[in-house]
Structures are given as structure tokens and as C-alpha cells.
C-alpha positions as CSV (number, residue, x, y, z in Angstrom):
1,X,121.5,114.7,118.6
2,X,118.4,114.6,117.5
3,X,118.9,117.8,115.3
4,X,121.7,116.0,113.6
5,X,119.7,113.1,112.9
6,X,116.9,115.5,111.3
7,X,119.2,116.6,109.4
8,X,120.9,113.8,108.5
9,X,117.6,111.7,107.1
10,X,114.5,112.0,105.9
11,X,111.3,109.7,105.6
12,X,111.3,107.7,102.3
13,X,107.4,106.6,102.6
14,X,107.9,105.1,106.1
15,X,111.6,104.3,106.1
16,X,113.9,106.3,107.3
17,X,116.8,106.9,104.9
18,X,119.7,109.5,104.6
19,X,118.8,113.3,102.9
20,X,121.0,112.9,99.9
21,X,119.5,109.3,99.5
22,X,115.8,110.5,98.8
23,X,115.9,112.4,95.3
24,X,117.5,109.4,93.9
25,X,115.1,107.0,95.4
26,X,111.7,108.7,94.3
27,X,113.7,109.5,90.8
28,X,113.7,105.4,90.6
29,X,110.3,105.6,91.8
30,X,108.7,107.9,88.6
31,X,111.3,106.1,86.4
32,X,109.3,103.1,87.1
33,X,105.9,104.4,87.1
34,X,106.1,107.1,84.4
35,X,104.7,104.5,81.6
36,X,101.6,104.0,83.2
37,X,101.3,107.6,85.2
38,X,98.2,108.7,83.5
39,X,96.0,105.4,84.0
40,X,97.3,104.7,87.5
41,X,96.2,108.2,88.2
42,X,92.3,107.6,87.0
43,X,92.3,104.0,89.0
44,X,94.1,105.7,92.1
45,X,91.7,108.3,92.2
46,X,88.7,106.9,90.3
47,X,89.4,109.5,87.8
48,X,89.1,112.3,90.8
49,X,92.4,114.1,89.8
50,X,91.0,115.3,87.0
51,X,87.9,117.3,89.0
52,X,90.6,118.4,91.7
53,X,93.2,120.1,89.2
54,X,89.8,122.1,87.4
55,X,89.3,123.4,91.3
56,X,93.5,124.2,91.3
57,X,93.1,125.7,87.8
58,X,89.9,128.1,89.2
59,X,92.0,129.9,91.3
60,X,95.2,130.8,89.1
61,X,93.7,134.3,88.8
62,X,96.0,134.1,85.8
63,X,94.9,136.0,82.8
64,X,95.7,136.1,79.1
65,X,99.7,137.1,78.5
66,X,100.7,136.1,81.8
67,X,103.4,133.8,82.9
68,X,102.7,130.5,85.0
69,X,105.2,127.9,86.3
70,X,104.3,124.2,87.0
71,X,106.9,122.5,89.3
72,X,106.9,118.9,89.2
73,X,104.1,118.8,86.3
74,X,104.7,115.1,85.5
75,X,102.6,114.1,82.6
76,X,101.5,117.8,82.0
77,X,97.8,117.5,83.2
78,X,98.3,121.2,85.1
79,X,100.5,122.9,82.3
80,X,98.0,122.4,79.7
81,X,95.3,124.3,81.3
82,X,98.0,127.2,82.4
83,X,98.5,127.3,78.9
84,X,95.2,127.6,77.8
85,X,94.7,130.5,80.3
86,X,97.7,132.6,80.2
87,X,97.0,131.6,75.6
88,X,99.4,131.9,72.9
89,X,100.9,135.5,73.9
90,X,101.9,134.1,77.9
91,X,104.2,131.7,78.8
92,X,104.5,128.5,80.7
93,X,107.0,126.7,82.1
94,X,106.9,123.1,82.9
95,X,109.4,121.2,85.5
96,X,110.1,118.2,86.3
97,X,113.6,116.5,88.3
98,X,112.6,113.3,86.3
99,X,113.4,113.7,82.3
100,X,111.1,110.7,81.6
101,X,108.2,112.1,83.1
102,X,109.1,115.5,81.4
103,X,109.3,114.0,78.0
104,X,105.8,112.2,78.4
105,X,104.9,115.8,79.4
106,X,106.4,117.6,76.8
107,X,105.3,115.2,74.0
108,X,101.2,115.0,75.1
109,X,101.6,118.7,74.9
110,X,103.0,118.9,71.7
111,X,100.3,116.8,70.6
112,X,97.3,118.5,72.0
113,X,98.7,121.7,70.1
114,X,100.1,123.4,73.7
115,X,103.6,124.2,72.6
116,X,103.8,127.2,71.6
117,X,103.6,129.0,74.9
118,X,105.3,126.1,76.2
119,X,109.1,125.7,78.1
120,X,110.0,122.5,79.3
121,X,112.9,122.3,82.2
122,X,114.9,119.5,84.3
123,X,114.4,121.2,87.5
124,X,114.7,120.4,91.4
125,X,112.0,121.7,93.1
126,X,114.1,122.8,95.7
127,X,116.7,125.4,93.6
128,X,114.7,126.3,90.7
129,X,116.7,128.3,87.9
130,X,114.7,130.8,87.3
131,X,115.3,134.9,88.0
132,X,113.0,136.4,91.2
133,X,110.0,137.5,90.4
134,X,109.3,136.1,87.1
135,X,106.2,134.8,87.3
136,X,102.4,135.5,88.1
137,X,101.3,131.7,89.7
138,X,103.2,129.1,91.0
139,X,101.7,125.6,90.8
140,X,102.6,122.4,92.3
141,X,100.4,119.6,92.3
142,X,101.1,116.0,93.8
143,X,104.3,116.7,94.3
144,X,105.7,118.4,96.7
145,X,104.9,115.4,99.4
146,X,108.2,113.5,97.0
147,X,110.6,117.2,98.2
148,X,113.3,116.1,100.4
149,X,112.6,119.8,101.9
150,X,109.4,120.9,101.4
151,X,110.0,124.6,102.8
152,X,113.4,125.1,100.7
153,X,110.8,124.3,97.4
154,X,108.1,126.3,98.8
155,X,111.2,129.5,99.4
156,X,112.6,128.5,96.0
157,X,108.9,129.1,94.6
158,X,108.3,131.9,97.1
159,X,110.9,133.7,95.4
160,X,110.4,133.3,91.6
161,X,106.5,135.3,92.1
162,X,105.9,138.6,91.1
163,X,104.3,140.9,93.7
164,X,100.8,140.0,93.9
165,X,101.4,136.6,92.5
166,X,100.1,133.4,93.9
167,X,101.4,130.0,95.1
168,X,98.6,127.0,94.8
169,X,99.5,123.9,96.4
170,X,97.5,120.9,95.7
171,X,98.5,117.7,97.4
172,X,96.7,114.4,98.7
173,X,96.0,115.3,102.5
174,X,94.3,114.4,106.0
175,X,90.7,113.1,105.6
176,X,88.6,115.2,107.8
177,X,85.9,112.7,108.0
178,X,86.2,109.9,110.5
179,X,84.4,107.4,108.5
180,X,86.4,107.8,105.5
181,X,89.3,107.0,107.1
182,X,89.6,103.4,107.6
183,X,88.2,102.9,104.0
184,X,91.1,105.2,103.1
185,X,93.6,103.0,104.6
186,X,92.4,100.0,103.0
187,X,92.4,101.2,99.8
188,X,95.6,102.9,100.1
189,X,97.5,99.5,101.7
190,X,95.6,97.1,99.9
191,X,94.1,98.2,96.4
192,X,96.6,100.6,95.3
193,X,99.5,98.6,95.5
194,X,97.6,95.7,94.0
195,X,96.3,98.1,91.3
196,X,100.1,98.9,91.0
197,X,101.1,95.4,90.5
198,X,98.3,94.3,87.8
199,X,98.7,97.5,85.7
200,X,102.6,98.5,85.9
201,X,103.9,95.6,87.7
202,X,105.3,97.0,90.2
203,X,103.7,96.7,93.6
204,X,106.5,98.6,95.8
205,X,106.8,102.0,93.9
206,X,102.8,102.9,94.7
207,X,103.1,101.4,98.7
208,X,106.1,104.2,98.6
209,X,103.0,106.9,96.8
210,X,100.7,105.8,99.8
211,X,102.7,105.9,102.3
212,X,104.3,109.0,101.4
213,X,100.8,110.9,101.6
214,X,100.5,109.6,105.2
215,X,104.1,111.2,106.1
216,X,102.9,114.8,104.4
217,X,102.1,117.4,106.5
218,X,98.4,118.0,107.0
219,X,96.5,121.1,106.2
220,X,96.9,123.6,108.8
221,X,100.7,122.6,109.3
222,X,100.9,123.5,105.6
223,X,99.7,126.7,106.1
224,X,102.3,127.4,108.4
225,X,105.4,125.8,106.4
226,X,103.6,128.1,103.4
227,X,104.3,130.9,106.3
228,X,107.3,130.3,107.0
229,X,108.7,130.3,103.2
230,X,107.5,133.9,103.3
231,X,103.9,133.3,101.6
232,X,101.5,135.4,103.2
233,X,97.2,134.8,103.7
234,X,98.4,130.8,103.3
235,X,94.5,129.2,103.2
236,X,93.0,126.0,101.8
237,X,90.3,123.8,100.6
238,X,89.5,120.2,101.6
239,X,88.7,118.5,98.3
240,X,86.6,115.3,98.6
241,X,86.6,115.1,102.6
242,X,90.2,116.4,103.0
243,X,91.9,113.4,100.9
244,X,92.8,116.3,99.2
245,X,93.7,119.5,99.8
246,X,94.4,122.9,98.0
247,X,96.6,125.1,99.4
248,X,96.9,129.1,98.3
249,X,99.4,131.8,99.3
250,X,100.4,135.0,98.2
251,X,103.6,137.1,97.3
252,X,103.3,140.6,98.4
């Protein structure tokens, strides 16, 4: 029984709800908060994201003529600097299950001259259309926690690497310091969803973004769910205390 149930639901933030309900929730979720994405990401992390995707970007290993893929890329943030690594002569493909969030993407880089390398696709993370082995990196950042199944995204991006290619997963996490944690929790029950209401108002969609980082795995059971998608030498970084955490596998 309780395999069925597992089966059955899944954890919307801290509700329980049925599998096939999820996508279409968090879908209503980025419908709602795609406007304002980019300036609730600079008040939720005091402008911290940015400084966490340079790390992310750091250890692409990608190189000039290479091709990257950035699942869930939202706004773009991640895509641009792939593209400004792998250049003109690689390719980039950006993903997204929400189309407004991929158009905002799209359009800012069309705008900061990014295109031309660029491929923009409605994707779920967890079957992406793309042939085995295509690319050299395999990003995902901030989004994987919003996967109904984590591990059938991670196999799904497991399979699209080339030999030698590399998975980076960077994702809010565990604090690993005891006194940041009940500061944490304030701010992510209290000033986040207040932030949410005076800027986008819309309280409910960011209690849904902090409770869903409390329902991700934490860092060493990511290694292992990395594991069992068939990465190998899975490791990571804590990132300011372990609020964040970088995750990086390998395809051999």
C-alpha cells in the first residue's frame, strides 16, 4: 500500500496531491510569477543567484564550438553564459515546460545579442526530445526541486550527454550551519511570501517556492539519486552555507 500511494502522489510544497496533478500546478505557479521572475530572484536571494550560477558556469568545462543544454532555464540567466562559452560556432539549447517563462527567455536573449547559437524548446524535464548523446553539459538550475520525478529528469539528462560530458545540478539545499537555520526559516515563511505579495501580488505561489526547497532532497541523497540515473563521480559544493548547493556528475 504504501508503494501505491508513492506512486500515486507526490508533494506539491507540503501538500500532498496526485502525480499527474503536479506539472499542472507548478505550470500555474511560473504562469503567475514569470512577470516578476527576475526581481523576485534578486530580493529572494539578495541578488545571490547571480554569484551562484558564475560558480555553476565555472565548471561547464565547456569550450568554444561545443553544445550545452539548459533544462528549465526560465528567464535565461544560465543559457546566456553557455552561449558565451560554447560562442557563435556551438550551440545552445534552452528548455522550459512553461512557454511564458521561455518567451521572457528567448526574448532577453535576443536582446542581449545571444541568438544566434541559440534553440529555444517547450520541453518536460522528465522526456526531453533530444537524440542520446548530443550534448557536452547538461545544466539545470533551480529547477529540478519543481520535477514530479527527479531521477526520470536526471535519466532523461543522463542520456542526452556525450561520453565525457557533464551533468551540473544547482538547486537551493540543506543549510549546513546550525545558526543559519532558523534565520532561514524565517525568512523563507515570513519575508519571502510577503516579498511575493508586495512585488507580484501573489503571496501563495512563493510559500509553494519555499516550501518546495524544504521537500528537496539534500546534498548527499542527491548524490545518490545522480547515482542511480547512471551519472558517475556525482560530487558537490555547498554555496553560501549549504542554502545552495552544486551538484556535478559525469557520463562515461
Amino acid at each position: 500500500m504504501h508503494n501505491k500511494q508513492d506512486s500515486d502522489s507526490t508533494h506539491f510544497g507540503y501538500e500532498r496531491v496526485a502525480t499527474g496533478e503536479k506539472t499542472q500546478r507548478v505550470r500555474a505557479v511560473f504562469d503567475s510569477v514569470a512577470p516578476n521572475y527576475d526581481l523576485m530572484n534578486d530580493l529572494m536571494s539578495l541578488g545571490a543567484h547571480r554569484l551562484w550560477k558564475r560558480f555553476a558556469l565555472a565548471k561547464t568545462g565547456l569550450r568554444p564550438g561545443q553544445c550545452a543544454l539548459d533544462v528549465a532555464g526560465g528567464t535565461g540567466d544560465l543559457a546566456a553564459g553557455l552561449l558565451r562559452q560554447v560562442g557563435p560556432e556551438g550551440q545552445v539549447f534552452l528548455t522550459d515546460i512553461n512557454a511564458e517563462m521561455l518567451a521572457l527567455g528567448r526574448d532577453r536573449l535576443m536582446d542581449q545579442g545571444l541568438s544566434a547559437a541559440l534553440s529555444v524548446v517547450q520541453a518536460n524535464a522528465e522526456s526531453l526530445p533530444f537524440r542520446a548523446e548530443s550534448f557536452h553539459c547538461v545544466t539545470i538550475a533551480f529547477g529540478l526541486r519543481n520535477v514530479t520525478n527527479k531521477v526520470q529528469a536526471l535519466t532523461s539528462m543522463a542520456r542526452l550527454l556525450k561520453p565525457g560530458g557533464r551533468a551540473l545540478i544547482l538547486e537551493f539545499s540543506q543549510p549546513t550551519l546550525k545558526i543559519l537555520r532558523p534565520l532561514y526559516d524565517i525568512y523563507s515563511f515570513n519575508v519571502l511570501p510577503a516579498l511575493g505579495k508586495l512585488v507580484a501580488g501573489d503571496s501563495a505561489s512563493y510559500r509553494y517556492l519555499a516550501e518546495s526547497i524544504r521537500m528537496h532532497p539534500g546534498q548527499d541523497a542527491m548524490v545518490s539519486m545522480l547515482d542511480n540515473a547512471g551519472l558517475e563521480d556525482g560530487h558537490y559544493y555547498n554555496l553560501s552555507g549549504g542554502i545552495v548547493a552544486l551538484h556535478v556528475a559525469y557520463k562515461y
